[in-house]
C-alpha positions, 0 to 999 in steps of 0.5 A: 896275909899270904905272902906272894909266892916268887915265880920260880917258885912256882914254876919250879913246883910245875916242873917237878909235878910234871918231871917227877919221873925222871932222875933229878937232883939240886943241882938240875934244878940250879941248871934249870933255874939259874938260881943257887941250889941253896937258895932253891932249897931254902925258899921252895921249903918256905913257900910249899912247906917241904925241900923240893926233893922231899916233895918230889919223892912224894909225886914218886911214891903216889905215883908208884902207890897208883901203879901198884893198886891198879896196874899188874905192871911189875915192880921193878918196871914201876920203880924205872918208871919213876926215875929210881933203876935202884929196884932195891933203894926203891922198895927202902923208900917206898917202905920208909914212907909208907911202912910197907914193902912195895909188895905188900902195899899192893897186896893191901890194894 
């Protein structure tokens, strides 16, 4: 028997797959939802399984995985397009999820 999964929380999830490629944190999503950053936190990673921000660094690396497998788009223009102008925190991120530098996943492709 599946629990019913609360509204915001789905919404929430369909703003983040259709936002990811902008910079946002906890407390946007408060902003945006009017619900504590907490309890946001808590019962989005009851429901979907992972914090929002987890999921959401998991639509950016896709992303960026897309990107450099079937675009010539440079790295650095891939890491601002979503949302991370850190070029060097990007490619700590994309190597700690993928255990490939950036460059190398492409080169894999």
């Amino acid at each position: 028997n599946l629990e019913e999964i609360p509204l915001y929380v789905t919404n929430l999830k369909i703003y983040l797959d259709n936002h990811f490629q902008e910079k946002i944190t906890l407390d946007r999503l408060e902003d945006r939802f009017h619900i504590n950053k907490y309890q946001l936190n808590k019962e989005f990673s009851r429901y979907i399984g992972i914090p929002p921000i987890e999921y959401l660094i998991t639509l950016k690396i896709s992303y960026a995985k897309d990107l450099l497998r079937y675009s010539d788009a440079t790295i650095q223009s891939i890491s601002a397009s979503i949302g991370v102008d850190n070029f060097a925190y990007f490619s700590r991120l994309f190597k700690s999820r993928t255990g490939m530098s950036p460059s190398f996943y492409r080169k894999q492709g």
